[in-house]
C-alpha positions as CSV (number, residue, x, y, z in Angstrom):
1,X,0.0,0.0,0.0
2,X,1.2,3.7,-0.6
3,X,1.0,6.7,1.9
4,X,0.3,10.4,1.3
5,X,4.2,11.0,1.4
6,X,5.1,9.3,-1.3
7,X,5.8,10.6,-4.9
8,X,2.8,9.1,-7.1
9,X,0.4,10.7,-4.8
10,X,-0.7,13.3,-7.5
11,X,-4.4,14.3,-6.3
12,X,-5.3,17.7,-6.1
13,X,-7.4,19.2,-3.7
14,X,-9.5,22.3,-3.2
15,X,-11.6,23.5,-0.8
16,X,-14.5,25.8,-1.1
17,X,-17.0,28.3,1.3
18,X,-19.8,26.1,0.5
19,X,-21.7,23.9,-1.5
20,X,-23.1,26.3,-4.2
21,X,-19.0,27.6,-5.0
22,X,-17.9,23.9,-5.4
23,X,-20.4,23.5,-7.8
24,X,-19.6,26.6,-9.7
25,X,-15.7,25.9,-9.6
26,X,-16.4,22.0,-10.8
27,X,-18.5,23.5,-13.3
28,X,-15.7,26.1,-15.1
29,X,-13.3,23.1,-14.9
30,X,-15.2,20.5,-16.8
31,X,-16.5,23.2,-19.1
32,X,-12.9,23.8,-19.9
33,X,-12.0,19.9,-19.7
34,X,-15.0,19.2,-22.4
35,X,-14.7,22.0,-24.6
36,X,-10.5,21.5,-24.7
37,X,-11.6,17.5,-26.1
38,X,-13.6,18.6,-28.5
39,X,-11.9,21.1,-30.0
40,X,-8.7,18.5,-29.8
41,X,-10.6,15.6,-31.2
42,X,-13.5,16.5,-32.3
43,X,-15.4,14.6,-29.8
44,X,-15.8,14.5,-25.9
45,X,-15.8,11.4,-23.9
46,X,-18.1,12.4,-20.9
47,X,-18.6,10.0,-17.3
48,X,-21.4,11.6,-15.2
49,X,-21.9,10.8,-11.6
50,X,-25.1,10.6,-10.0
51,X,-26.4,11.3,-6.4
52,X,-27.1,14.1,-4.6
53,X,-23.5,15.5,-4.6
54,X,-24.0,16.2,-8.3
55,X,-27.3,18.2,-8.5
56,X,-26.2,21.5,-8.1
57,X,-22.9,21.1,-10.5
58,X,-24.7,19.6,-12.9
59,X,-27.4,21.8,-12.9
60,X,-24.8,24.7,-14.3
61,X,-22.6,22.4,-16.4
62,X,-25.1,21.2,-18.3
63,X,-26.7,25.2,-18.6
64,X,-23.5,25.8,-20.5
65,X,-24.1,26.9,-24.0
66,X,-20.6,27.0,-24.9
67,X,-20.1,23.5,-25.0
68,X,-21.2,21.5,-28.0
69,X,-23.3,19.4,-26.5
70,X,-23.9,17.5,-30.1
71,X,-20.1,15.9,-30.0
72,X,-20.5,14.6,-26.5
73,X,-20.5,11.1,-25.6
74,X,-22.1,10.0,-22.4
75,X,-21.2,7.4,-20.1
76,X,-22.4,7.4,-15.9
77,X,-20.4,5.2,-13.3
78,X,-23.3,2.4,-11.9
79,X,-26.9,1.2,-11.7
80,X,-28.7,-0.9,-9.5
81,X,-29.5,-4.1,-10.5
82,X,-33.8,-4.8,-10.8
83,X,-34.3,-1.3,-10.6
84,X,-36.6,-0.2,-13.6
85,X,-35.7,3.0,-15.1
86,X,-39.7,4.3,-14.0
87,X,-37.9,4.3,-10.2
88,X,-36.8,7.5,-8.8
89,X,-33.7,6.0,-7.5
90,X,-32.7,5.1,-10.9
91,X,-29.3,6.2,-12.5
92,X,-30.3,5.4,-16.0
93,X,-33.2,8.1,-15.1
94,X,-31.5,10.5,-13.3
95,X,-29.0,10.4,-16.3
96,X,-31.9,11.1,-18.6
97,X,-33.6,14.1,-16.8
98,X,-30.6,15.7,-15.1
99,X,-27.6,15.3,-18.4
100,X,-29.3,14.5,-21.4
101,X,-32.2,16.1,-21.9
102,X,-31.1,19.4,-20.4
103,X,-27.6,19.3,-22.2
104,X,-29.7,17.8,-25.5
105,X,-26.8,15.0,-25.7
106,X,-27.8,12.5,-28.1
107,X,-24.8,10.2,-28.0
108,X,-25.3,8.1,-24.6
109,X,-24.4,4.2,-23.3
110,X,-26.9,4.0,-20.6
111,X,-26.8,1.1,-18.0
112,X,-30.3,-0.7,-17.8
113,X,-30.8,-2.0,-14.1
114,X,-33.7,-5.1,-16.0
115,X,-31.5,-6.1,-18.3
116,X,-29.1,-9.4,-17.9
117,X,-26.6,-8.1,-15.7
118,X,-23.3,-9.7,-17.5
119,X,-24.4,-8.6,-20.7
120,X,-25.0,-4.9,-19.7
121,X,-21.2,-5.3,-17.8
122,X,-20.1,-6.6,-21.9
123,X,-21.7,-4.1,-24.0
124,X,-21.1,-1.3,-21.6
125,X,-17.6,-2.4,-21.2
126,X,-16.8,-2.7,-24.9
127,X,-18.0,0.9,-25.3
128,X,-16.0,2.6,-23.3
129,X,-12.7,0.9,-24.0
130,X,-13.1,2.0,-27.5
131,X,-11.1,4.8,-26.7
132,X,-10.0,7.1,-23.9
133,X,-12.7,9.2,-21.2
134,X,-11.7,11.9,-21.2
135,X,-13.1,13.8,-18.1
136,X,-14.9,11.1,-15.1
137,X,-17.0,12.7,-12.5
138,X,-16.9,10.9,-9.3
139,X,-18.3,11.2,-5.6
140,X,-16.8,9.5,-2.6
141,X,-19.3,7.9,-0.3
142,X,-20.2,7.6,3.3
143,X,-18.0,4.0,3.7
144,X,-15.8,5.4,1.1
145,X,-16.8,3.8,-2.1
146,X,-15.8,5.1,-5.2
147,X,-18.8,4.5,-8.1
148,X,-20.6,1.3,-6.6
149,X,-16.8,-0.4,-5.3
150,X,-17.3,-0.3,-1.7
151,X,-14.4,-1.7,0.6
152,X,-13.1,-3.6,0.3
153,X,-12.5,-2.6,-3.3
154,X,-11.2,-5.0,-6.0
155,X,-8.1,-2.6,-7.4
156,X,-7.1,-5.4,-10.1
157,X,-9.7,-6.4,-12.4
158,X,-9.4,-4.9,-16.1
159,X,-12.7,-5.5,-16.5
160,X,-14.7,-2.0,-17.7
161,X,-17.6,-2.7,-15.4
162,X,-18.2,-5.3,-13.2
163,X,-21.3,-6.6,-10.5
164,X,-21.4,-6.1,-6.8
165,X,-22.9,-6.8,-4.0
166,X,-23.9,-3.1,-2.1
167,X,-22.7,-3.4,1.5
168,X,-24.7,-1.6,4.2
169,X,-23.8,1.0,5.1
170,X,-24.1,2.3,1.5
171,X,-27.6,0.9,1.5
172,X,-28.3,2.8,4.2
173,X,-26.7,5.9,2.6
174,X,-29.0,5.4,-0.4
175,X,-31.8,5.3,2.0
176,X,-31.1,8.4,4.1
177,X,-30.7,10.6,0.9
178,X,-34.3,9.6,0.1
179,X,-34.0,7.4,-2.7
180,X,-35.6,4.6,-1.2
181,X,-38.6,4.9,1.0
182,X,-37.6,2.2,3.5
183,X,-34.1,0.2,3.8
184,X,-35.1,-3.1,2.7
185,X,-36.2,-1.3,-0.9
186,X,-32.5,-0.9,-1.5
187,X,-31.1,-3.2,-4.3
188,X,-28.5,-5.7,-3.0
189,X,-26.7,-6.0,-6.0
190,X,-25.7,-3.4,-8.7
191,X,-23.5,-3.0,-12.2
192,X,-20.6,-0.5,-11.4
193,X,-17.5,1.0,-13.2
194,X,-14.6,-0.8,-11.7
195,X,-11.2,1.2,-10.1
196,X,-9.2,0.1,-12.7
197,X,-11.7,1.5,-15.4
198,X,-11.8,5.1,-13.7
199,X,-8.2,5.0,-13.4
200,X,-8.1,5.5,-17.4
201,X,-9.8,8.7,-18.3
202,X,-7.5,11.3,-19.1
203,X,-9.2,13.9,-15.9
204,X,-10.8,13.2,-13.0
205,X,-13.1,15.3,-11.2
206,X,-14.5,14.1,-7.4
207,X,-17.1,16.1,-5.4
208,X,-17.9,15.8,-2.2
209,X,-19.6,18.3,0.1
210,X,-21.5,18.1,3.8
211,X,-20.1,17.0,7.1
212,X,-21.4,13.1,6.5
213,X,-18.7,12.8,4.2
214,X,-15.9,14.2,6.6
215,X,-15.0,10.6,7.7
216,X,-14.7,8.8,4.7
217,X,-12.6,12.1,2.8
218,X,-10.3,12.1,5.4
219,X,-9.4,8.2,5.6
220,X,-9.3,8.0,1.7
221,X,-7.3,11.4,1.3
222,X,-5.0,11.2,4.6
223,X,-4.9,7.0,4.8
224,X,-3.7,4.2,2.6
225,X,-4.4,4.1,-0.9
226,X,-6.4,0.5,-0.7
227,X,-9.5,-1.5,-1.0
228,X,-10.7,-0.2,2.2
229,X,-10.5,3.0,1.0
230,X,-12.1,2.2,-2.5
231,X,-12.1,6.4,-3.1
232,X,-8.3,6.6,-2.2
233,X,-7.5,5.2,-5.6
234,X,-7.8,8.7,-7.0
235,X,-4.9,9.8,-5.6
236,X,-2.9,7.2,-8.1
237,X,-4.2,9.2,-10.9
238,X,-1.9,12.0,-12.5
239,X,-4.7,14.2,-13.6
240,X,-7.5,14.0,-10.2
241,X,-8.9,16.6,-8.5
242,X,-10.9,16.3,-5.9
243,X,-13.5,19.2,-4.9
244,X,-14.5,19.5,-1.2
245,X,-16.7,22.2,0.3
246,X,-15.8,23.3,4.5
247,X,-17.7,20.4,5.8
248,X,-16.4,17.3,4.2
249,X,-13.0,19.2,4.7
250,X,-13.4,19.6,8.0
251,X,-11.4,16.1,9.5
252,X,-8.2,16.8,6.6
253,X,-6.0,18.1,9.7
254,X,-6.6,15.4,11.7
255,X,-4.9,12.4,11.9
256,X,-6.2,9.4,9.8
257,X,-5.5,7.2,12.7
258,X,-7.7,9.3,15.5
């Protein structure tokens, strides 16, 4: 395992007054990241995130009318498996309502929760090793998981996407940000980009904002880079950042072993 001192530990962070400010920053930077793609190779490869962390950013990156929207190609991190896309807690539809239709992207590999899982992992896979991402969003959860890897993460599989089994504490998580009207509604199992897969887009962008998330950003920032930190991996990449408003920032001076 690697520690924060050592040289490959290349993630940048940057904290901000509040949620609304992270969102605008996050917002500039993958406008630039986008628009730099296109206008390089005619194209952008785009990963959204989903959840509750995203709303506000993607709500103004999406707003952006300087970005050609047209030569985007859309990709999102996970989707639970059984979930119809009618749900409320479904990625496929939050993807829909919240990045396509407002952004009017037409080019997107959507991840359908009824669908045989292992073929949705192939076809889904295939797409996206066609060529380099090049700008991933990302959270980090409550237990640290990065996408749907929760600890203890599987850092080795080349596999594009791969199916879990959704431990629970990040159940609960689902639950609490009122996805699911009761905990035993969560979905077990789900399809999710693996570490190895988000470790190849050119940029990385992470948010994460409120005090719930203090814990895990400080073990996954401050700790070992490792499956138990699944969100940790980011700080192998050469091109991450990770944006943080005052309250999931507030435990970086501590510690990781307090």
């Amino acid at each position: 395992m690697a520690n924060r001192d050592l040289p490959w530990d290349w993630v940048v962070e940057r904290i901000f007054r509040d949620e609304t400010e992270l969102a605008c920053a996050a917002a500039e930077e993958a406008s630039q990241r986008l628009r730099a793609a296109i206008a390089q190779r005619g194209k952008a490869r785009f990963v959204a995130a989903t959840g509750r962390s995203q709303l506000a950013f993607l709500s103004m990156l999406t707003s952006d009318e300087c970005i050609d929207w047209g030569h985007v190609e859309l990709f999102h991190l996970d989707e639970f498996i059984g979930l119809p896309a009618s749900h409320p807690a479904s990625f496929q539809r939050y993807i829909r309502e919240r990045v396509m239709l407002p952004a009017g992207i037409r080019c997107a590999h959507l991840l359908d929760g009824m669908a045989d899982p292992a073929a949705v992992c192939a076809e889904a896979g295939a797409a996206v090793s066609r060529q380099p991402v090049d700008l991933l969003m990302a959270g980090i959860g409550e237990n640290g998981h990065l996408a749907f890897n929760d600890p203890p993460a599987d850092f080795h599989t080349e596999a594009a996407y791969i199916l879990v089994e959704l431990d629970e504490r990040n159940r609960r998580q689902q639950m609490s940000e009122g996805w699911f009207a009761t905990f035993d509604e969560v979905p077990r199992r789900a399809i999710t980009m693996s570490i190895t897969q988000i470790l190849r887009a050119r940029a990385i962008l992470c948010l994460a904002s409120g005090r719930r998330k203090a814990g895990a950003v400080r073990t996954c920032l401050r700790g070992e880079i490792g499956p138990a930190a699944p969100a940790s991996a980011l700080r192998l990449h050469s091109d991450a950042q990770i944006y943080l408003d005052r309250e999931s920032a507030w435990e970086l001076d501590k510690s990781a072993g307090e």
